[in-house]
Every structure is written in structure tokens, then in C-alpha cells.
N, C-alpha and C positions, 0 to 999 in steps of 0.2 A: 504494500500500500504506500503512495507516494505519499509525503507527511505535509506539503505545502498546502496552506489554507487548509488544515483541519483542527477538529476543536476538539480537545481534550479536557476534560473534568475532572480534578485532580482533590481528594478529601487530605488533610494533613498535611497541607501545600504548605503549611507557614514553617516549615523544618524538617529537618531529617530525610530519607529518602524522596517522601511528597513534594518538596522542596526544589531536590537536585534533578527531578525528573520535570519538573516543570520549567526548570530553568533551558534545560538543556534542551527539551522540546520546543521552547519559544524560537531557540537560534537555528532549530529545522524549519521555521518558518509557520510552526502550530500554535492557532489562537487557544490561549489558556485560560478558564476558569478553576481558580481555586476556590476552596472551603475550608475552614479551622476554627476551631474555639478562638483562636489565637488574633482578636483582630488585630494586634503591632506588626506580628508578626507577616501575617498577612498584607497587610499595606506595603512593609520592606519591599517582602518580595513581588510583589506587582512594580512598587517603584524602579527596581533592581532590572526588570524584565524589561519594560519601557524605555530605562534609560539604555537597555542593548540592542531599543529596536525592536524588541519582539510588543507583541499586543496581548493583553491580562486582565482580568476584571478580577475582585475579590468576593465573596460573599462569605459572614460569618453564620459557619452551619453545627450544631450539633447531629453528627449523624444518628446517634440515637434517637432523633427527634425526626418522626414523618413530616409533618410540616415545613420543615429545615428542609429535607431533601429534598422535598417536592420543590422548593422555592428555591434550590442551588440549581436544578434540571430545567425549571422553567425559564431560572435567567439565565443559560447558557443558550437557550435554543432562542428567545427574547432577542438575546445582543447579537449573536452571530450565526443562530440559523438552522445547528446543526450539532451532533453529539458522535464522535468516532472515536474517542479514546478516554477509557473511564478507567480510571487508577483509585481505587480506593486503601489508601494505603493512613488512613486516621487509624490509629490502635493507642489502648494500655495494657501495662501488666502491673496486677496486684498480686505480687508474688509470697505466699506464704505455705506452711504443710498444714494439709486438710486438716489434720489432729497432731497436738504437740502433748507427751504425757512427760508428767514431772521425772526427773532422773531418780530422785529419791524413792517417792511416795506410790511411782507409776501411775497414777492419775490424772485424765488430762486436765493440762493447767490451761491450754489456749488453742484453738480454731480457727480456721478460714472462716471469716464471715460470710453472711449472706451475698452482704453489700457488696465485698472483695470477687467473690465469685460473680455475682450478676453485675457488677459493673463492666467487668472485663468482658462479660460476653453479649451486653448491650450498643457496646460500642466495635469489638473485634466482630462479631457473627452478626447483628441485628445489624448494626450500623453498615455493613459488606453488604447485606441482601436488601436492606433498600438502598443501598448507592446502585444498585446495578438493575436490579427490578426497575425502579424509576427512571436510569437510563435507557437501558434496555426497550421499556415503553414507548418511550420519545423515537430511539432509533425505529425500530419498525415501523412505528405509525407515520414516519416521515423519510422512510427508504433511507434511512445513514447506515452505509455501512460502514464497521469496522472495530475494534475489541474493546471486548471486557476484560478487564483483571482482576485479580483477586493476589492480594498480598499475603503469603502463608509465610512461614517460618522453617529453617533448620528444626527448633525443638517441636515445630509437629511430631516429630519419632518418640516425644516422650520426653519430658523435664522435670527432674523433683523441684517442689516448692510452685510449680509450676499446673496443677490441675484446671486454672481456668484460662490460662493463657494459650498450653498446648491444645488443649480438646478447639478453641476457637481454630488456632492455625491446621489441625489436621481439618476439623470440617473444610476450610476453603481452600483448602487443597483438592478436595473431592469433587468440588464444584465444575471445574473446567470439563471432566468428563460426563457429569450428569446435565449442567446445560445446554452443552455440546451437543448431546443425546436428545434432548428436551425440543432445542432448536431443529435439529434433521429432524424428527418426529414430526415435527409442524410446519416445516417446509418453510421456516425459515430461514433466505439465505444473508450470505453477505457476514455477518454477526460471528467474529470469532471469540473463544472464551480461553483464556490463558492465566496458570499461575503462576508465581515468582514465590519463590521462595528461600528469602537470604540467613545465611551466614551470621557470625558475630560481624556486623557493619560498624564502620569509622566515624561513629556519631557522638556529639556532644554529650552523649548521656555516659556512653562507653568511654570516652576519653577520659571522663571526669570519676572514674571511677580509683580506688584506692591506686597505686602499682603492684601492689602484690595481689590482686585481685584480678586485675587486667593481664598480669604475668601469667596468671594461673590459666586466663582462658586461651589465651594465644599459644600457649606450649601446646596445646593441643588440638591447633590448626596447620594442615601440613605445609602451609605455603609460608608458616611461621608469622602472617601476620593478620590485622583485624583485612578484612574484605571493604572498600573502597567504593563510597555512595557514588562513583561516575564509573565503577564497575556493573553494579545493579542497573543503572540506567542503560547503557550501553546493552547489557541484556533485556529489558524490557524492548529497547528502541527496534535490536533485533528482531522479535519476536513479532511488533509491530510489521515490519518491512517484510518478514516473512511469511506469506499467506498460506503455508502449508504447516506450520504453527498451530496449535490448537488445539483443546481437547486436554490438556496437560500441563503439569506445573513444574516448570526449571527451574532448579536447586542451583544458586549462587554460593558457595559455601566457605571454598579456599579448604577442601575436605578436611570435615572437625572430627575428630577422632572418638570414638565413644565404645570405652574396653576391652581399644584394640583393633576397631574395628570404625571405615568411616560411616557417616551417619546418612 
């Protein structure tokens, strides 16, 4: 798919991967709407994209919130027309062990919350399936062709401390084959569905972490270092360009090692 004058929808635009992918699609000449909790952040990076020439509107959206979405989809088609590349890469992780028992007493002393668990997967699983349902609609109903993604993760394969985070990323990992499926089924074409699924990535969260913490995780990446936000892009971009893509979610990883064995 040629990238010139298409318009991509991008959730968690204001940082991190959302960010990098938006940027780097404005300088293929792809008109951008982002969406973030984040409205500073958001502004930046519109400002950021403008002043290189590319063209971006912001819209602050909670993707856990249907009305939000509905009004990030509506004003991309609104201002430019049209919906061909939907990146929904807004996520958290509230990372803790479903049950902690005392060392002492063996009784548990503390738990995953509710909150901790449904927040993660209001925003990772809920917030993914109307980013892409509410685009998805717009495409069909107005002939756009061209892909959905879906943001999964390395620890899809399973993370301690991590039950609501993982179960989100392996669901949308699944995704690109059951839409995929979903779309032939109903004869519709044009519409491709792809996942990405990164690595420990080069992000300000990960940078900012202890060194011996971040030492700990990169020993056990064989390329020896964190995976690189214009390596991800670069594989999404692919992905895009290539129309025989699809149906499947590509592992960006820097192969992470997991008991021996890569992940």
C-alpha cells in the first residue's frame, strides 16, 4: 500500500511507541490523527509533526470510553476523509501477584485488586476492540482500504506479577487471525489485520528504571540490548507496505530469553 495521503489513527500518540510511529508516518507523507489522555503531550507532538511538514490533528481520547472513540473516528474521517491505518497502541500495566501470603504466618497478606486487574484490561482489551471496531466501521462503510493493528507484547507467552497485563496482550495477538477470518467470511475486502508484538522497547519508562534492574533484563536479550522505538516502526511500516501481511502478529523482540529458551 502506497503511504502518500493516507490517514492513520494512532491511540497513545502522545509517547512511547504511539509516538514514534506517528512521527515517522507523517515524513511518508501520512495524514495523522492522534489520541491520548495526554493532552501536552499530544499538542508536542502535533506541533513536532507540523513543524517537519507533515499534517496532524490531536484529539484527547480515553479509549476506555465509547464516546471518546467514537469522536477520535469521527474527527479523522471529519478532517481528512478517510481511515487506512489504525494503530492502537494506548496501554497500562498494573503489575502485581494475584495473591501474596505472609512468609511467616503463610497467610495472604495482599492481592491484585479489582481495580488493578480491570483497569488494565479496560484500557489494553476494551480500549483495542473499540479502537478498531469503530474504525473498522468507518472503513467499510466508506471503501478505505487498509490495516488494523493490534499492539501485543513479548510477555503475551506469560509474565509473573503480570496476570492482567499478559492475558490482555495474548488476547490481541489472536485477533489478526480471527478478524482476518471474520473479514473473508463476509466478503470483506481491502481491510488487512496485523499484530506487532514488541520486545523490552527503548522507552522512557525502561530507561528510567533502577541499572540493576534494566541490567537484569537486557542480559537476557540476545542482541544484548533494549529493542529500539524506530525498530518497531520500521516493522509496523513494513507490514503496512506489504499487502501479503496479514492475519498474524510479528514478534519484534531482539530474542528475550526465557529458561533457556527464546520467547
Amino acid at each position: 500500500m502506497n503511504l502518500k495521503n493516507k490517514v492513520a489513527v494512532i491511540t497513545g500518540g502522545a509517547s512511547g511507541i504511539g509516538a514514534g510511529v506517528a512521527v515517522e508516518l507523517a515524513k511518508l507523507g501520512v495524514k495523522v490523527v492522534l489520541g491520548d489522555m495526554n493532552e501536552e503531550g499530544l499538542n508536542a507532538k502535533v506541533t513536532e509533526i507540523r513543524k517537519n511538514g507533515g499534517e496532524a490533528i490531536a484529539v484527547k481520547t480515553n479509549v476506555s470510553q465509547e464516546a471518546d472513540v467514537i469522536k477520535l473516528m469521527d474527527t479523522a474521517m471529519e478532517t481528512y476523509g478517510a481511515i487506512n491505518i489504525v494503530v492502537p497502541s494506548a496501554g497500562i500495566f498494573r503489575d502485581a501477584f494475584m495473591v501474596n501470603p505472609d512468609r511467616e504466618t503463610g497467610k495472604v497478606f495482599k492481592s491484585m485488586s479489582t481495580s488493578q486487574f480491570m483497569d488494565v484490561i479496560n484500557v489494553n482489551l476494551l480500549g483495542t476492540f473499540l479502537t478498531i471496531r469503530e474504525a473498522s466501521i468507518r472503513m467499510i462503510d466508506n471503501k478505505c482500504e487498509g490495516v488494523l493493528f493490534t499492539i501485543s507484547s513479548i510477555n503475551k507467552e506469560g509474565q509473573l506479577g503480570q496476570l492482567n497485563y499478559s492475558s490482555t496482550k495474548a488476547s490481541v495477538a489472536l485477533w489478526p487471525k480471527i478478524l482476518s477470518g471474520e473479514f473473508h467470511a463476509k466478503n470483506i475486502k481491502g481491510i488487512r489485520v496485523v499484530g506487532i508484538a514488541p520486545g523490552y522497547v527503548e522507552t522512557p519508562l525502561l530507561l528510567g528504571m533502577k541499572p540493576e534492574v534494566l541490567e537484569s533484563i537486557v542480559k537476557d536479550v540476545t542482541i544484548g540490548r533494549l529493542v529500539k522505538i524506530d525498530e518497531i516502526v520500521s516493522a509496523l511500516i513494513f507490514a503496512i507496505q506489504n499487502e501479503a501481511v496479514t492475519g498474524t502478529t510479528l514478534e519484534i523482540t531482539g530474542g528475550v530469553i526465557s529458561r533457556g529458551l527464546v520467547k
